[in-house]
C-alpha positions in Angstrom: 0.0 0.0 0.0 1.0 3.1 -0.8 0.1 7.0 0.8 0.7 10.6 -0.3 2.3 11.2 2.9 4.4 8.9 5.5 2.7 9.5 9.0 3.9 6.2 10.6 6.4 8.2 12.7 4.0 10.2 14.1 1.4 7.0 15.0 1.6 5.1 17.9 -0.8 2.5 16.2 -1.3 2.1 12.8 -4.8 0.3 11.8 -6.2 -0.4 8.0 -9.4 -1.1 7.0 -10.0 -2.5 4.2 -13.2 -3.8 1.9 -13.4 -6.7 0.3 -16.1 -8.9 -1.9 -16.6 -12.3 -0.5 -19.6 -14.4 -1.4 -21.4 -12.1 -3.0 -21.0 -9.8 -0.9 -19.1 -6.1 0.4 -17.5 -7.0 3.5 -15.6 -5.0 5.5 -11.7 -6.1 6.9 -9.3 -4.8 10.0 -5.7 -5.4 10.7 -3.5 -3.9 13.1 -0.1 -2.3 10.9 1.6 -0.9 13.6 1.6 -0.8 17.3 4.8 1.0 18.9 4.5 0.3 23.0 3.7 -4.1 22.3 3.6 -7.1 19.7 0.2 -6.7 17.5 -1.8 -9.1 16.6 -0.8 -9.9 12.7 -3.9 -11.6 11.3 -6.8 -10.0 9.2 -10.5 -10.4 10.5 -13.9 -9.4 8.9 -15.4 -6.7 11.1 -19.2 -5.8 11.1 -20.7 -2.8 12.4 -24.7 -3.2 13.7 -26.8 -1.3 15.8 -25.2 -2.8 19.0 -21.9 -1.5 17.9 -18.9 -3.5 16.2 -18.2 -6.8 16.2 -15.0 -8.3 14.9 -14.7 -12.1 13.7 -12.2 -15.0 13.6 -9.1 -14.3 11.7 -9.5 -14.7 7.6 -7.8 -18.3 7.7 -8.4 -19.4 4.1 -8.3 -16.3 1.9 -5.4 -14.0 0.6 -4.8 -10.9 -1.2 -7.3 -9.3 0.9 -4.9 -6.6 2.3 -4.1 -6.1 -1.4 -8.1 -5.9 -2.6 -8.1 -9.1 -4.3 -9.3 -11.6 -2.0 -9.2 -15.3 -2.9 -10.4 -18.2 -1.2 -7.7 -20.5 -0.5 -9.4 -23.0 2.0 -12.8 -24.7 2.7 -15.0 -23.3 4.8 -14.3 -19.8 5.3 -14.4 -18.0 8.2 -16.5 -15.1 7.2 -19.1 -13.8 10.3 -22.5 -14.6 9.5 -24.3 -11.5 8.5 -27.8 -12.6 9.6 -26.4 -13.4 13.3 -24.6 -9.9 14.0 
């Protein structure tokens, strides 16, 4: 990925969201880039946001290229959250 302007620096955490198509589908994805004081979490999960607030899911096991916008299914049964559930 690729900005205008380099704030990392300046950022104590970095996060990206991203969207992605997945059965279907626009669904939304988060993963922590950056986090200066700890270790971070390096996976990608599907996040959903509802009327009781956001809800983030299991990591994206079986798909790539969804950082880079072309997500593929790589796996069996995905691990996409259940949109009629949230």
């Amino acid at each position: 990925m690729q900005a205008p302007v380099d704030v990392t620096y300046l950022a104590d955490t970095v996060i990206l969201l991203r969207y992605f198509e997945a059965v279907g589908r626009v669904r939304r994805a988060i993963s922590v880039i950056k986090k200066r004081t700890s270790a971070h979490e390096d996976t990608i999960r599907e996040y959903r946001i509802g009327s009781t607030g956001i809800k983030v899911g299991e990591p994206l096991t079986n798909f790539q290229g969804v950082l880079r916008g072309v997500p593929e299914l790589i796996g069996g049964d995905n691990a996409l959250m259940d949109l009629h559930k949230a």
